[in-house]
C-alpha positions in Angstrom: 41.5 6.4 -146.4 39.4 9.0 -144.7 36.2 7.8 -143.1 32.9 9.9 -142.9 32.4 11.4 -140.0 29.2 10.3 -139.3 30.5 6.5 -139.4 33.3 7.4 -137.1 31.2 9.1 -134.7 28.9 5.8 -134.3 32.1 3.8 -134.0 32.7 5.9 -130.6 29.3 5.6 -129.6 29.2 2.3 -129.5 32.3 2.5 -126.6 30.0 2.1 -123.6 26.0 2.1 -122.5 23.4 4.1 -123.0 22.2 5.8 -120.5 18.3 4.2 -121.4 20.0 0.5 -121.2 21.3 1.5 -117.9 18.1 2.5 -116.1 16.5 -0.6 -117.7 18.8 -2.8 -116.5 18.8 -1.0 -112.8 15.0 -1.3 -112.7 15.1 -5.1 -113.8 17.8 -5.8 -111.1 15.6 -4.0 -108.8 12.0 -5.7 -109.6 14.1 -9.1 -109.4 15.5 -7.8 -105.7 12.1 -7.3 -104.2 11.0 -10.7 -105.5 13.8 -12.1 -103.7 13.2 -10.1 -100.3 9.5 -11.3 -100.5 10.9 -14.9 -101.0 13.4 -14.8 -97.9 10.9 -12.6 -95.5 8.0 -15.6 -96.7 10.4 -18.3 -96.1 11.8 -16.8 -92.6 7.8 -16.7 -92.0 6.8 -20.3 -92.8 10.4 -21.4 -90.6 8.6 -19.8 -87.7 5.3 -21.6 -88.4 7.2 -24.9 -88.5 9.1 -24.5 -85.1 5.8 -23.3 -83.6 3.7 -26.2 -84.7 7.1 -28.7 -84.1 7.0 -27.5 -80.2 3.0 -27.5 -80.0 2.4 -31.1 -81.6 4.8 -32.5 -78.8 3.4 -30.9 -76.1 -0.3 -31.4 -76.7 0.9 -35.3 -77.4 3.0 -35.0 -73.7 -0.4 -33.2 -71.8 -2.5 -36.1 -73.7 -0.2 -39.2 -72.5 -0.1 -36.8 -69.0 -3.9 -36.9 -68.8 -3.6 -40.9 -69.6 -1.4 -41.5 -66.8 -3.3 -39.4 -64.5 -0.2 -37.4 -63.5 -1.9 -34.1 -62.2 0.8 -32.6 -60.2 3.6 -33.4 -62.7 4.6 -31.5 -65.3 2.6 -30.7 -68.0 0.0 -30.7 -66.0 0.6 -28.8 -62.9 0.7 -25.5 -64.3 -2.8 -25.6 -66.0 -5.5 -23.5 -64.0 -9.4 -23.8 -63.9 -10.8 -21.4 -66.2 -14.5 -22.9 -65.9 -16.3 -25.6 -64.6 -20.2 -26.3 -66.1 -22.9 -28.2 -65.3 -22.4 -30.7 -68.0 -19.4 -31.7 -66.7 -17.0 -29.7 -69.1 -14.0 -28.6 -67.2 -11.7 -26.1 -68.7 -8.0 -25.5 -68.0 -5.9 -23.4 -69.1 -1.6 -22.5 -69.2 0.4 -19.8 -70.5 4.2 -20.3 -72.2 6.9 -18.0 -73.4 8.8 -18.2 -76.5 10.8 -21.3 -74.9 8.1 -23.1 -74.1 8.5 -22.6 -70.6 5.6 -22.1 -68.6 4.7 -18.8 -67.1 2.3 -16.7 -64.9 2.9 -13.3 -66.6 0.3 -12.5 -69.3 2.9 -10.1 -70.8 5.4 -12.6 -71.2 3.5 -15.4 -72.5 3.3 -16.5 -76.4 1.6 -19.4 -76.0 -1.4 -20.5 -74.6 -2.8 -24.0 -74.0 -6.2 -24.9 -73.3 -7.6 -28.5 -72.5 -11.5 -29.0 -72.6 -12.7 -31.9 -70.9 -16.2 -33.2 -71.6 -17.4 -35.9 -69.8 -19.2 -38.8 -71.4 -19.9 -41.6 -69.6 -19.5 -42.6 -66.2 -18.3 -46.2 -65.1 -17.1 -47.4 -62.0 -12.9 -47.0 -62.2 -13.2 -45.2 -64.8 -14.9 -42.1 -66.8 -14.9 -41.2 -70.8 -14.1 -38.1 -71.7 -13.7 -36.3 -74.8 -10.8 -34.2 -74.7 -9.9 -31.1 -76.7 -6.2 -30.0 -76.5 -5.5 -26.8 -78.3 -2.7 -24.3 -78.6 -2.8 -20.6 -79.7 -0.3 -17.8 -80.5 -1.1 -15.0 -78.6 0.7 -12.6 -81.1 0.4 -12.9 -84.9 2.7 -13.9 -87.3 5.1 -11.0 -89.1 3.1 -12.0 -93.0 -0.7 -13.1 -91.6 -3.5 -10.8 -90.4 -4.2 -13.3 -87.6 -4.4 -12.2 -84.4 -4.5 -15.3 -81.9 -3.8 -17.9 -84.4 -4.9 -21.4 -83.8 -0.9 -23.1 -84.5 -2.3 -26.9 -83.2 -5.9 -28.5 -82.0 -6.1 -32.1 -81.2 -9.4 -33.7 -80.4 -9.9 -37.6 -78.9 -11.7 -39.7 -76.0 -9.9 -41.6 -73.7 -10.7 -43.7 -70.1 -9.7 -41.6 -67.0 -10.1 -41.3 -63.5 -12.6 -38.7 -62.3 -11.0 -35.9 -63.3 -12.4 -33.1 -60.5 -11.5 -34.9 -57.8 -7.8 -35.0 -58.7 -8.0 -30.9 -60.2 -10.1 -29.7 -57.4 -8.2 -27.9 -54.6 
């Protein structure tokens, strides 16, 4: 039985793709790529974050308990400088840390930055209150945020301590 040709010549188009179902199919796999870059890089991003705000919750807790225990010229504490010292009795220390959490002189090599705020309150005999302001910054911005010193923790609170300038003061 002979065929038409114009059936037999669909029959051998139909062997493979078009080259229109091809390029659809490329772009699709394509779009769906990026989507999945932008997932990863977003994910790798918000990773980051966490660690960051893992490290600075436990050391702003370990400077607070530090403060508490009046332990100056142990570590956390003894790397913390005066930045300023006012008239209301707000006192102002700062420290810089690299990416280990380690501390360190070198502005170029710091990360982190720590800064404690204390604000006296009251004054009693042993003892004075103080409200104190604990709060950690990123000195570089994050790969996805247009930050540029982002805040990653800031704890604020009042607790009983001993007069702080005269265990700070040189």
């Amino acid at each position: 039985m002979n065929l038409p040709i114009s059936f037999k010549n669909k029959k051998v188009n139909n062997l493979g793709f078009t080259i229109v179902e091809l390029i659809i199919s490329v772009g699709t796999l394509a779009i769906l790529g990026v989507f999945i870059l932008l997932f990863f890089m977003s994910s790798k991003d918000v990773g980051i974050r966490t660690e960051d705000l893992d490290y600075s919750v436990y050391h702003t807790n370990n400077i607070i308990e530090s403060i508490k225990l009046n332990e100056w010229e142990k570590k956390p504490l003894k790397n913390f400088k005066i930045l300023d010292i006012n008239n209301n009795d707000n006192t102002t220390l700062s420290s810089l840390y690299d990416e280990n959490w380690s501390p360190t002189n070198e502005e170029k090599e710091a990360l982190f930055r720590t800064t404690i705020v204390l604000e006296e309150k009251s004054e009693k005999l042993e003892k004075s209150l103080y409200n104190l302001k604990v709060e950690v910054v990123k000195l570089k911005g994050y790969f996805r945020s247009n930050e540029k010193n982002p805040i990653i923790h800031s704890i604020k609170t009042s607790l009983y301590i001993d007069s702080i300038n005269e265990e700070i003061m040189p």
